[in-house]
N, C-alpha and C positions, 0 to 999 in steps of 0.2 A: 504493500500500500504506500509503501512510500514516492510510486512516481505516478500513484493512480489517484485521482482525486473524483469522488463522487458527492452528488449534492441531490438533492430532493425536497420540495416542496408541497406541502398542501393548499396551495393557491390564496385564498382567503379565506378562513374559515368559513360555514354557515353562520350565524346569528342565532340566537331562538329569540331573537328579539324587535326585527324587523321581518314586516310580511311586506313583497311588494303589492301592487295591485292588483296580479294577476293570481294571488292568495297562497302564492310558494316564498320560503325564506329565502331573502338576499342572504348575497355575500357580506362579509363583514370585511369593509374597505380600513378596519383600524387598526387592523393585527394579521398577523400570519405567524403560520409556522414552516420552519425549515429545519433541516440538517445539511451539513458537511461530513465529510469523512476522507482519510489520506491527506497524501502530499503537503503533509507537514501541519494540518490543522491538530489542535490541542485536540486531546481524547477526554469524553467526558466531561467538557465542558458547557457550559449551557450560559445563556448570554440571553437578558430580557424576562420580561415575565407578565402575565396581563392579571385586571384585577379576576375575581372569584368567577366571575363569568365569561372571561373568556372575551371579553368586551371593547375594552379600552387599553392600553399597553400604561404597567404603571411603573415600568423600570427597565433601561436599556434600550431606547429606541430605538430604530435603526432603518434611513432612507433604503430605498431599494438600490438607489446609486451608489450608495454606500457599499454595501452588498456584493453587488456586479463588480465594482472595484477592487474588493477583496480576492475576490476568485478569479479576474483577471491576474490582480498580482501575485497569486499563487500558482498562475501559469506561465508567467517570468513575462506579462504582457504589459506595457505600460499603459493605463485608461485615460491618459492624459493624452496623447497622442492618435 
């Protein structure tokens, strides 16, 4: 694993909190979950955390650019460029 780097997402969570109009749960545009794994990311770490519901993010936010960033430069890519 150290030259393989995998990542995966749950997109944006469901809600149980918002119906749209068409009476199925939106997404939840405030939070998401991911992982990383390999190519040098720390093991067992966990970064973030939303409050009780799953809701709002109440520690370690983190822009999606931010993100993409990371994992370019864990591919030796520069995001600047």
């Amino acid at each position: 694993m150290d030259k393989t780097r995998l990542r995966a997402d749950a997109g944006r969570r469901r809600s149980i909190l918002a119906w749209s109009r068409n009476r199925a749960r939106d997404h939840n545009r405030f939070a998401f979950t991911g992982w990383v794994a390999g190519g040098g990311f720390k093991r067992g770490f966990v970064h973030g955390a939303t409050d009780d519901l799953g809701f709002s993010v109440v520690s370690g936010k983190v822009h999606v650019h931010d993100l993409h960033a990371t994992l370019l430069h864990q591919l030796g890519i520069d995001h600047t460029s």
